[in-house]
C-alpha positions as CSV (number, residue, x, y, z in Angstrom):
1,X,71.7,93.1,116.5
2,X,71.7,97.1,116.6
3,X,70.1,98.1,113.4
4,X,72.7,99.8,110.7
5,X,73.0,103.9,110.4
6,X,71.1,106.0,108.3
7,X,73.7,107.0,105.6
8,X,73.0,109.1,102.0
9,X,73.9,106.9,99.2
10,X,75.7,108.2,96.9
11,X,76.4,107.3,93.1
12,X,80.4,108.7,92.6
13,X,83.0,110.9,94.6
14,X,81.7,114.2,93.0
15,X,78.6,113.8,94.8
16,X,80.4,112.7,98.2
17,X,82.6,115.9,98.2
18,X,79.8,118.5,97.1
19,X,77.3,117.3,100.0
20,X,80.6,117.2,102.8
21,X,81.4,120.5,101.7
22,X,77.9,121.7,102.2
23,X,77.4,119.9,105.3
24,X,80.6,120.5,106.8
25,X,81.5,123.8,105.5
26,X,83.2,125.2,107.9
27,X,84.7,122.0,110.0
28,X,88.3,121.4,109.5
29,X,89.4,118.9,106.8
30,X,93.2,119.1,106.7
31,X,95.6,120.6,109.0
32,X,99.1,121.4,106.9
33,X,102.1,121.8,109.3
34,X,104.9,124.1,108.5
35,X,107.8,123.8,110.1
36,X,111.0,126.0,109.9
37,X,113.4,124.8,111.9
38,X,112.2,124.5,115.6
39,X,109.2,126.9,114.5
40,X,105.6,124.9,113.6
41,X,102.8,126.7,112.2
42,X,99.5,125.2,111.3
43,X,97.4,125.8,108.9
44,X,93.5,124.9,108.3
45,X,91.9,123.8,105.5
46,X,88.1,123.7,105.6
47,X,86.0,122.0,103.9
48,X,84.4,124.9,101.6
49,X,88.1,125.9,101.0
50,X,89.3,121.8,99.5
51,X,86.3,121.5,97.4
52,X,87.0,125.4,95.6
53,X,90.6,124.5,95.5
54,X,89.4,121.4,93.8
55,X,87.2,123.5,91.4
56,X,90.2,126.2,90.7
57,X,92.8,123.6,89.9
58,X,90.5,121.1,87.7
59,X,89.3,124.8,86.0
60,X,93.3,125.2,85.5
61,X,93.6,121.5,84.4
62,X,90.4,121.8,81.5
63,X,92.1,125.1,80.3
64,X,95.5,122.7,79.7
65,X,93.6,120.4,77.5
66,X,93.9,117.5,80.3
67,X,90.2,117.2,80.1
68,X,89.9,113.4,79.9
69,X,93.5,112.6,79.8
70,X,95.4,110.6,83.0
71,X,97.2,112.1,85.9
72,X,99.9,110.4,87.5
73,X,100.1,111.2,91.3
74,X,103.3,110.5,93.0
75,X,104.2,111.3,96.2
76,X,103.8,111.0,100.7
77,X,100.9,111.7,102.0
78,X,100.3,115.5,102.3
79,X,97.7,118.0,101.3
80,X,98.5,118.4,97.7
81,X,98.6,114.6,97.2
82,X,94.6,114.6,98.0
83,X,94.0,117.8,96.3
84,X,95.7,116.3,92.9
85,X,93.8,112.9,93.5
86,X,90.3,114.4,93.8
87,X,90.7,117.1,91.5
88,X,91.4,114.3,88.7
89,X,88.2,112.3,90.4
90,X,85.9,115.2,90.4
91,X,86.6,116.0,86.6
92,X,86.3,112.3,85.2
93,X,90.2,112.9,84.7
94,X,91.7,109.2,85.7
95,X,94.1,109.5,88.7
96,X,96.7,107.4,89.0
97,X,98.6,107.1,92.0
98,X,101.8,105.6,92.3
99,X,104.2,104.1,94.6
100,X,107.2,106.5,95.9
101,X,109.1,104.2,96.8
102,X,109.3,102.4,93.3
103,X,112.7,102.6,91.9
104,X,113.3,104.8,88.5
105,X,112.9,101.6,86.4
106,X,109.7,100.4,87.6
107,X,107.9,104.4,88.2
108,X,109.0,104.7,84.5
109,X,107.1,101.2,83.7
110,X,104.5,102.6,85.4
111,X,104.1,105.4,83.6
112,X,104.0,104.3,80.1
113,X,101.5,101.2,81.2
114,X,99.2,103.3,82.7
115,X,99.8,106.2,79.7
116,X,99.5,108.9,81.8
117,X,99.4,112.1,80.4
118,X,100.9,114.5,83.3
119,X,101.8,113.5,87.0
120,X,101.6,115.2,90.1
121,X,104.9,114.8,91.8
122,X,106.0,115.6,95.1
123,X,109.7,117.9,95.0
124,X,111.1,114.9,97.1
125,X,111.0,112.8,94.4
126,X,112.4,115.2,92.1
127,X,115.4,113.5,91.0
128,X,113.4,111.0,89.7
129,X,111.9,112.8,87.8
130,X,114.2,114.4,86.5
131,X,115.9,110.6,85.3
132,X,112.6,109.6,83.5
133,X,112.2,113.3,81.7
134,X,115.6,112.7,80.6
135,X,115.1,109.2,79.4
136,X,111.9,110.5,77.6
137,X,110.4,107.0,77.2
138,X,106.7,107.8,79.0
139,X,104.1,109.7,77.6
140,X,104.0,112.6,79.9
141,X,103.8,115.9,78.6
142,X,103.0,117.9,82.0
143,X,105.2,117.9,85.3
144,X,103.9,119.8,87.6
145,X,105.0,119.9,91.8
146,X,103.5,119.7,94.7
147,X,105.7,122.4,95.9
148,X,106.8,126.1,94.2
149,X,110.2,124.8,92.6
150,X,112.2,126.8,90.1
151,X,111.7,124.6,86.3
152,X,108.2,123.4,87.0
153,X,105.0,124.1,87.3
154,X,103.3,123.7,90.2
155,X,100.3,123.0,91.8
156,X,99.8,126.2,93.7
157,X,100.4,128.4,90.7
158,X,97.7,126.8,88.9
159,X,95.2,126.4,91.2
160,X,95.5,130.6,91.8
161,X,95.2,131.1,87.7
162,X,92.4,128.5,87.6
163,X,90.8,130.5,90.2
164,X,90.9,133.6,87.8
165,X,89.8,131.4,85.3
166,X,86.4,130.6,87.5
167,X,86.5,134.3,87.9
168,X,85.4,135.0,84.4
169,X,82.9,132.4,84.5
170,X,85.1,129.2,83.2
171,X,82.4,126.5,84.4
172,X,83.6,123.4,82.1
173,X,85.2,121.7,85.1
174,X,82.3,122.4,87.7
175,X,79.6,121.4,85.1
176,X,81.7,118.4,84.0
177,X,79.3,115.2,84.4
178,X,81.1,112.2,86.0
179,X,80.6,108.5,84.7
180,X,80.7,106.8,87.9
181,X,80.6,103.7,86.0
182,X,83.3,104.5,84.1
183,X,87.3,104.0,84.6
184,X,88.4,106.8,86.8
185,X,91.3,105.3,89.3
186,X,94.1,102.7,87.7
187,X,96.2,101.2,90.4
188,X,99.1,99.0,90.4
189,X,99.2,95.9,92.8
190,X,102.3,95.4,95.2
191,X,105.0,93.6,93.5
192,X,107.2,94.1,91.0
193,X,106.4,95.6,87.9
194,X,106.5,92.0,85.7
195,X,104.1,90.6,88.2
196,X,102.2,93.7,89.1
197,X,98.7,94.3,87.9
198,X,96.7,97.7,86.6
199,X,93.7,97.9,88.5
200,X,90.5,99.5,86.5
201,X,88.4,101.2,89.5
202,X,85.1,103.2,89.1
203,X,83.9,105.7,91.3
204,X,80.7,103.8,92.0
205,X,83.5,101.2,93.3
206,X,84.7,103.6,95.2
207,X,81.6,105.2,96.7
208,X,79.5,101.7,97.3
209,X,82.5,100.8,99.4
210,X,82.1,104.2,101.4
211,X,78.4,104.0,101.7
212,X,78.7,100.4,103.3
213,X,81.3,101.3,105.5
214,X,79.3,104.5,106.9
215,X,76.6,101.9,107.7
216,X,78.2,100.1,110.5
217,X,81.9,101.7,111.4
218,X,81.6,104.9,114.1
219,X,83.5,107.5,112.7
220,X,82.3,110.4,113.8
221,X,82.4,114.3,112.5
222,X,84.5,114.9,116.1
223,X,86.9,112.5,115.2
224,X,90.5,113.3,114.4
225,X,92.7,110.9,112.0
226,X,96.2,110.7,111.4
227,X,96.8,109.4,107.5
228,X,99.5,106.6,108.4
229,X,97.8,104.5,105.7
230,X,100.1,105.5,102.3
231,X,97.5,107.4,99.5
232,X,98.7,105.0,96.8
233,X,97.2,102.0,98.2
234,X,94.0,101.9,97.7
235,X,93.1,101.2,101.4
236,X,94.7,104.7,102.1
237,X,92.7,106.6,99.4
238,X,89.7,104.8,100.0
239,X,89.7,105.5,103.9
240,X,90.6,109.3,102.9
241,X,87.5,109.9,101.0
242,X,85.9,108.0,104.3
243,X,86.9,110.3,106.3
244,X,85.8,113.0,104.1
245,X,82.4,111.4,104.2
246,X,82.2,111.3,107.4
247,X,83.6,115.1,108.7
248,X,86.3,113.9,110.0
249,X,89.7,116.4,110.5
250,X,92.9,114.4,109.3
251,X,96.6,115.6,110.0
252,X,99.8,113.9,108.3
253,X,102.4,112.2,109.9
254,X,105.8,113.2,110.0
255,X,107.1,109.7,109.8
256,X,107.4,106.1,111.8
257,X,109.5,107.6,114.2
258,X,107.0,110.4,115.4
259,X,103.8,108.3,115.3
260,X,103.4,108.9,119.2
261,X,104.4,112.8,119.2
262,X,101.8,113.1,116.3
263,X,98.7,110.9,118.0
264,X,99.1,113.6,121.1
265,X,100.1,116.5,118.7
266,X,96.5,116.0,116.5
267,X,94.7,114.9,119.5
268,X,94.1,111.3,116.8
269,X,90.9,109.8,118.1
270,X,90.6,107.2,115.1
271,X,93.5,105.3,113.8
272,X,93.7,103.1,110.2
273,X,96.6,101.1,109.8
274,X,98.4,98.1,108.8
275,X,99.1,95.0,111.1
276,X,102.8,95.9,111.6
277,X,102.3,99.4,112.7
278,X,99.1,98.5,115.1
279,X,101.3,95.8,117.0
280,X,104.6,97.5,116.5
281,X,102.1,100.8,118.6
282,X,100.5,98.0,121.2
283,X,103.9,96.8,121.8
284,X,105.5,99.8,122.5
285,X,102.6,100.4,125.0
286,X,103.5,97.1,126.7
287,X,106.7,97.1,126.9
288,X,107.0,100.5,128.9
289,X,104.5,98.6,131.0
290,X,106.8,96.0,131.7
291,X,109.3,98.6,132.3
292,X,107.7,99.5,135.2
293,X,107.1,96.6,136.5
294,X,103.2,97.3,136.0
295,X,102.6,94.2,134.0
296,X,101.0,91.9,136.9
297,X,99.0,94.8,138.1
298,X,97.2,95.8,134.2
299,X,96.6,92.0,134.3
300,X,94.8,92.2,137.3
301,X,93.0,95.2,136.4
302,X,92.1,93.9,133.3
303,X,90.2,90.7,134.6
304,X,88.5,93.3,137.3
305,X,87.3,95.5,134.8
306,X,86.6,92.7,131.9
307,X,84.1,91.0,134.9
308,X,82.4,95.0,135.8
309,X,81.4,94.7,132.1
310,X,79.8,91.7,132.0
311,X,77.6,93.5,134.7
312,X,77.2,96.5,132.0
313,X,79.9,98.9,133.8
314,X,82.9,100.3,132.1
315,X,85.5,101.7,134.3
316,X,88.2,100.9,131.2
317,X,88.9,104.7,130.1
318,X,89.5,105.3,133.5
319,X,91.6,102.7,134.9
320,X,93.8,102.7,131.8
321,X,93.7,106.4,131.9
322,X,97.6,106.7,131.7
323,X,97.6,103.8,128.6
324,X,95.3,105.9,126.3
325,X,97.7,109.0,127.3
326,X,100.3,107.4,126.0
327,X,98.2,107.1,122.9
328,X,97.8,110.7,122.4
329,X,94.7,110.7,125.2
330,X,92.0,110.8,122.7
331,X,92.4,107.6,121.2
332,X,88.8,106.0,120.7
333,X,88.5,103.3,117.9
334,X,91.3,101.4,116.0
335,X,90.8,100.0,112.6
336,X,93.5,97.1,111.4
337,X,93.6,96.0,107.5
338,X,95.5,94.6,104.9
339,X,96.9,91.2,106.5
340,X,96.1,89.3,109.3
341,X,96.3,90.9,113.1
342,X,96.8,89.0,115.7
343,X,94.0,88.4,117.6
344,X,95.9,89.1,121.2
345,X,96.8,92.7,119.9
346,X,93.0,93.0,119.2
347,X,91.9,92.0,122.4
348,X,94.4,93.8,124.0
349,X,93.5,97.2,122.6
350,X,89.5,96.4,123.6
351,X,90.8,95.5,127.4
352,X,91.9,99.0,127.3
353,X,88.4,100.4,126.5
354,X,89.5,101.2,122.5
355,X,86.8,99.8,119.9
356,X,88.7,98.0,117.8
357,X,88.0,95.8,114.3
358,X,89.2,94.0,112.2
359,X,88.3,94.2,108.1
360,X,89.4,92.6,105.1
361,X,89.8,93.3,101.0
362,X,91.6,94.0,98.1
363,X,92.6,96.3,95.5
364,X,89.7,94.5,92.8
365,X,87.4,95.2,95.6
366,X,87.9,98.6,96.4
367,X,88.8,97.5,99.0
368,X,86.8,96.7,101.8
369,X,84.9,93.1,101.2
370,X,84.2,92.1,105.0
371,X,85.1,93.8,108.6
372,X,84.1,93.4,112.0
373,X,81.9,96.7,113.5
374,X,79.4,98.0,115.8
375,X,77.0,95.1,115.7
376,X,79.6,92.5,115.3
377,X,82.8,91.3,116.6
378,X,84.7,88.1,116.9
379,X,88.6,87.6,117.4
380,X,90.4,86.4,114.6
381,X,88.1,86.7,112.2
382,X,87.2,89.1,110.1
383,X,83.5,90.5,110.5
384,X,80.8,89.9,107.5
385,X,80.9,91.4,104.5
386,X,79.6,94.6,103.5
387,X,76.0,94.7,103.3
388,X,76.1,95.3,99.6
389,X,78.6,92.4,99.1
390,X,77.7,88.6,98.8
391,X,80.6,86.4,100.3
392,X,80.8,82.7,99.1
393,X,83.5,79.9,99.9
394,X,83.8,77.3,96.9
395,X,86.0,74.2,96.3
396,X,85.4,73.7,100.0
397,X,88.0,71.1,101.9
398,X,86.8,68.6,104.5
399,X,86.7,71.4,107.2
400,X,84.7,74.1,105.4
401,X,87.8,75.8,104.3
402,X,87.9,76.9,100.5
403,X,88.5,79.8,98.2
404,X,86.5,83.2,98.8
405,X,84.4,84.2,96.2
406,X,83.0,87.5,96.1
407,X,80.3,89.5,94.1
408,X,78.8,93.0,94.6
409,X,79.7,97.0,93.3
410,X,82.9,97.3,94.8
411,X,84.5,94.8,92.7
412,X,86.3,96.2,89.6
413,X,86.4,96.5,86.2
414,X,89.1,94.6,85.3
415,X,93.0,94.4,85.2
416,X,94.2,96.9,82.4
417,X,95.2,95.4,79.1
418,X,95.7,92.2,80.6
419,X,92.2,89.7,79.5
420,X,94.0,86.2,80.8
421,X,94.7,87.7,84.0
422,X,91.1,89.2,84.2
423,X,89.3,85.9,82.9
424,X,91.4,84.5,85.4
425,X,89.7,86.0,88.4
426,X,86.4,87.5,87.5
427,X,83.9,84.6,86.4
428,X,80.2,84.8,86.1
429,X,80.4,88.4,87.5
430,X,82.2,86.6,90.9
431,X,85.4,88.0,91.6
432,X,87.6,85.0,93.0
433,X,90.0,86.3,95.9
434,X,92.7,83.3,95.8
435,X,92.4,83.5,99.7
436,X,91.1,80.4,101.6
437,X,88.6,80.7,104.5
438,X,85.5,79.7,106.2
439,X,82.3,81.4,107.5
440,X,81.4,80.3,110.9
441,X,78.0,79.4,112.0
442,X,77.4,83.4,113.1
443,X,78.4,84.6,109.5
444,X,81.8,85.7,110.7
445,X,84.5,85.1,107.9
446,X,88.0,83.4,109.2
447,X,90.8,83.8,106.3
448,X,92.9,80.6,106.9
449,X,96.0,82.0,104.6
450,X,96.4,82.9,100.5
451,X,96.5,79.7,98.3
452,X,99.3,80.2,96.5
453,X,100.8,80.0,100.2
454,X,99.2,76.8,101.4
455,X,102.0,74.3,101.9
456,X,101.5,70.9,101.4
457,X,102.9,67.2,103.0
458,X,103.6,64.6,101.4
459,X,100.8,62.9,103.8
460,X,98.7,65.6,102.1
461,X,97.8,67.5,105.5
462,X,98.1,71.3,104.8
463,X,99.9,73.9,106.4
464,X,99.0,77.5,106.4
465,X,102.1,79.4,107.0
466,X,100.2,82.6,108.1
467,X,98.9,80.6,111.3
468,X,102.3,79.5,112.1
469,X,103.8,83.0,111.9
470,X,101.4,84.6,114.0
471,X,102.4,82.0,117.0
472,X,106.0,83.0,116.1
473,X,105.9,86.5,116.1
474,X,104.6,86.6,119.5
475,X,108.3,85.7,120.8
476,X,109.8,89.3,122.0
477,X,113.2,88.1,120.6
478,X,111.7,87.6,117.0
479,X,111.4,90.8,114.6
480,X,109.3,89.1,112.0
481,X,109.5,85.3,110.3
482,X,108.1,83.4,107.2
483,X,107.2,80.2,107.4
484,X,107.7,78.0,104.5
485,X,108.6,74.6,102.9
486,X,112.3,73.5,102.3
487,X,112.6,70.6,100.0
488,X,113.5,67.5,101.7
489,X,116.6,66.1,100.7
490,X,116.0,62.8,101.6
491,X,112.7,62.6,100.0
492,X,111.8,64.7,97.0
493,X,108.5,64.4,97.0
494,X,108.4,65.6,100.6
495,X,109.0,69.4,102.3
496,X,110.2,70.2,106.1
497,X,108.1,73.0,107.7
498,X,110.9,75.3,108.0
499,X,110.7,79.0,109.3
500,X,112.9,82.5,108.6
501,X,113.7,84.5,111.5
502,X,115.1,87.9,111.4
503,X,115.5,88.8,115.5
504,X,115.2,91.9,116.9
505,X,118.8,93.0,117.9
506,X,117.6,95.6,120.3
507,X,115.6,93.2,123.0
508,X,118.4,90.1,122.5
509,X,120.7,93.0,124.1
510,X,118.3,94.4,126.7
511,X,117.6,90.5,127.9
512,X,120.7,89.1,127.1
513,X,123.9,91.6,126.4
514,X,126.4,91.3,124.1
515,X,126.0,87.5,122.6
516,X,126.8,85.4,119.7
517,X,124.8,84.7,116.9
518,X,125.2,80.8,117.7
519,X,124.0,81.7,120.9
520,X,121.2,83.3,120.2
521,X,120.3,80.8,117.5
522,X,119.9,78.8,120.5
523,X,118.0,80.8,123.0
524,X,115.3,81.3,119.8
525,X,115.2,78.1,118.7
526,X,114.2,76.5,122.5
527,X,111.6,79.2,122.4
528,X,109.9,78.2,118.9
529,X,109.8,75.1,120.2
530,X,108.3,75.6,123.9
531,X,105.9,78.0,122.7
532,X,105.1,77.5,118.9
533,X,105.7,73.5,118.3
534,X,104.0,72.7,121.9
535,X,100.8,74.6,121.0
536,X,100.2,72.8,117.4
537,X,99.9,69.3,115.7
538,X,103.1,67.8,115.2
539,X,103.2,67.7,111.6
540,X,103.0,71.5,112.2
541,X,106.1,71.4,114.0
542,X,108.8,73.7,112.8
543,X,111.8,71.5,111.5
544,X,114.6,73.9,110.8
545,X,115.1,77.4,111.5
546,X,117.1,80.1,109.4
547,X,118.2,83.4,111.5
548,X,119.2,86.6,110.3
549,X,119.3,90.6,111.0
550,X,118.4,91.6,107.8
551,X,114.9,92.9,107.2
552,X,112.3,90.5,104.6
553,X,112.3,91.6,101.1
554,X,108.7,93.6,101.2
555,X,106.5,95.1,99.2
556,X,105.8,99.0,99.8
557,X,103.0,97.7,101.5
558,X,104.6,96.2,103.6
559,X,103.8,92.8,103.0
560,X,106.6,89.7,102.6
561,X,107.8,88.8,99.2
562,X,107.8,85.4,99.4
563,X,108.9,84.2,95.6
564,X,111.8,86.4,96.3
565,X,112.6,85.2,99.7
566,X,112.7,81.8,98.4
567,X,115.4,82.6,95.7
568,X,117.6,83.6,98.6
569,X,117.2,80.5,100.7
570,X,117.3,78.4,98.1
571,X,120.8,80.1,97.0
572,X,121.8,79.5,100.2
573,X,121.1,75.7,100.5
């Protein structure tokens, strides 16, 4: 095993954006594009020029009395979002960031659990704003924009008078001492605001998770990221600081739509994202393959080139030139998080000579707990944990798989105002996941599915439903599924492995024209059971199939609400 990269430690944030600025002064941190119309302009922001505008609008933010106080931050992912988020970080002010796609109700839930002060708010999202400073039920005494908007303050504006305030030698905010142990980011958990949880982070959470990632993932200073991941969830913030870290220039996306324009546009040579949007990109890539009728040839090329390797010569870059143009051309290492990948897309992207890993966490963990990297790599699972993290499966079945325990700095303080929930899962100073796994005899985790998931037979066998969805959602014609148990109605005690399917309409018509519903019913239903029942057990044999167009009720992050997807298909019985 390579040995792991010398890295600087360090204690909180503060520290990590003071020693990028100085080491990095002058490399780009942010590009901002403006666009008028057909007209685009960019605009560079280095990294002496974030951490001043940091210090101007923190100087700004001391002056208002918000010393101490909590920051909401609500909005997409754009400059001002990080500049709002790090000023509150580098001033022991506690940021939290919020969801934008919450509805009024639950943004205005938010805001009075969390007691924020003030919030940052993107103009967007100005009309709901406006609702909750009508309803005048939060706590919030400061509004302030990301944008100049007539009525508000706005960020700009007070950066430029905190700047005249550092001017006359206003040093409070860039003297201010941070307590990295201390309570600094509160985040909510996906779901809905009865079920979701206020995450307590520190910035030592924060900045051990950096440190152990700098260890053994290459990003580079010449790297170039596009910030898909959304700055709410804690896996987008977190890998923004990363690549601060780590020099690293990052752009914004303009949306789902433009993800290719914008990989060639910013020249992206590192990519962070979700499942869903790293196979939703791979398939793209293959399908215009098959388009062309190219398909039997890359497979050829691929076993050519996987067999020069094993003899130490990579021609990949070359011989999939035209794939990794289609990428944006500079496309070098691909990071996927936050559910389970399948391991084909990961394989596929590493045929085409882009590194690619896999990692794994949560919001208590700040997040990262395990991931593949450098020195380690194994399809389907999900690397070893952190160096600074201990990894432990308990309550262990007959096949090694049990619940993941996990211990070390990352893991947080605790869920806000909420002890049961917090005795719940932090015992002993071990912070249980409520994921089910097993560690292989190479040290490599394999998550199995979430416990709350598992379904059980009458027989007692156990079915992860995650397992059988990944099988599912290989077949073109399928969009996304869930996998689940429908009470038996001859035997109570008993459930039929059952499975949603919402299909994609776009490839039934490519393949098939303009068919019935009954008839496509059928053509998918043959499928899941030539290629999903045939390749499993039978008691993980898919019973009963439900098809439909409409999208899965999801979290903003994308994952399935399955409580609520029950309701419906129970409703419908």
């Amino acid at each position: 095993m390579k040995k792991e990269r010398e890295v600087q430690e360090f204690q909180n944030i503060k520290e990590i954006i003071y020693h990028s600025a100085k080491k990095y002064a002058e490399k780009i941190a942010f590009i901002i594009k403006h666009q008028e119309g057909k007209n685009k302009t960019y605009e560079n922001v280095t990294y002496k020029r974030l951490l001043e505008e940091i210090n101007a609008l923190g100087t700004k933010l001391y002056y208002m009395g918000l010393k101490n106080k909590r920051i909401a931050v609500l909005g997409r992912n754009r400059y001002e979002w990080v500049l709002g988020h790090l000023t509150n970080l580098l001033g022991g002010i506690v940021s939290v960031p919020l969801d934008k796609d919450l509805q009024v109700d639950e943004l205005e839930s938010s805001l009075i659990r969390s007691k924020a002060d003030s919030i940052f708010f993107d103009e967007k999202y100005l009309d709901k704003i406006e609702e909750i400073k009508k309803r005048n039920n939060t706590n919030l005494k400061e509004y302030i924009c990301m944008s100049k908007i007539s009525g508000y303050e706005d960020i700009h504006t007070l950066k430029e008078e905190g700047q005249k305030l550092l001017e006359q030698d206003n040093k409070e905010y860039i003297s201010a001492e941070i307590d990295e142990n201390a309570m600094n980011i509160l985040l909510f958990t996906s779901g809905t605001t009865a079920k979701s949880k206020a995450v307590m982070l520190s910035q030592k959470n924060i900045a051990s998770n950096i440190y152990a990632m700098q260890r053994v993932e290459d990003i580079r200073s010449t790297d170039s990221n596009l910030a898909f991941l959304p700055f709410h969830h804690i896996f987008g913030s977190t890998c923004m600081i990363m690549m601060l870290a780590c020099g690293v220039r990052t752009s914004f996306p303009d949306g789902l739509r433009y993800v290719a324009q914008n990989l060639k546009e910013y020249e992206v040579s590192v990519f962070v994202g979700v499942p869903l949007l790293v196979e939703a990109i791979y398939n793209k890539v293959m399908k215009e393959i098959d388009k062309q009728g190219k398909t039997k040839l890359i497979k050829t090329a691929t076993k050519i080139s996987n067999v020069l390797l094993k003899l130490h010569i990579d021609i990949r870059r070359k011989l999939f030139k035209q794939i990794i143009d289609n990428l944006g051309g500079k496309m070098r290492f691909v990071i996927s998080g936050g559910a389970p990948l399948d391991p084909k897309i990961e394989k596929g992207f590493i045929d085409f000579g882009i590194k690619m890993v896999q990692g794994y966490g949560l919001t208590e963990t700040a997040p990262v707990i395990a991931a593949e990297n450098d020195f380690i790599t194994k399809l389907g699972s999900i690397g070893v944990p952190m160096e600074n993290v201990t990894v432990e499966i308990v309550n262990k079945d007959a096949n090694g798989v049990g619940e993941i325990r996990v211990k070390g700095p990352n893991v947080m303080l605790g869920y806000y105002e909420n002890e049961e929930e917090t005795n719940k899962v932090l015992k002993d100073g071990w912070f249980y996941t409520g994921d089910l796994g097993y560690i292989d005899k190479d040290g490599c985790i394999f998550i199995t599915g979430r416990e709350k998931n598992l379904i059980v037979l009458k027989n007692g066998k156990k079915i992860f439903p995650e397992e059988i969805e990944t099988l599912a959602n290989r077949i073109d014609l399928i969009e996304e599924c869930m996998v689940f148990g429908m009470p038996d109605k001859d035997d109570k005690n008993d459930v039929k492995l059952s499975i949603k399917v919402v299909y994609n309409k776009d490839e039934v018509k490519e393949k098939y024209g303009d068919i019935s519903e009954e008839e496509i019913r059928n053509i998918i239903w043959n499928r899941i059971k030539n290629e999903v029942n045939t390749t499993v057990p039978r008691y993980k044999h898919i019973m009963n199939m439900i098809l439909t167009d409409k999208e899965l009720i999801k979290t903003t992050t994308k994952k399935v609400k399955r409580s609520e997807e029950m309701k419906l298909i129970m409703e419908m019985k």
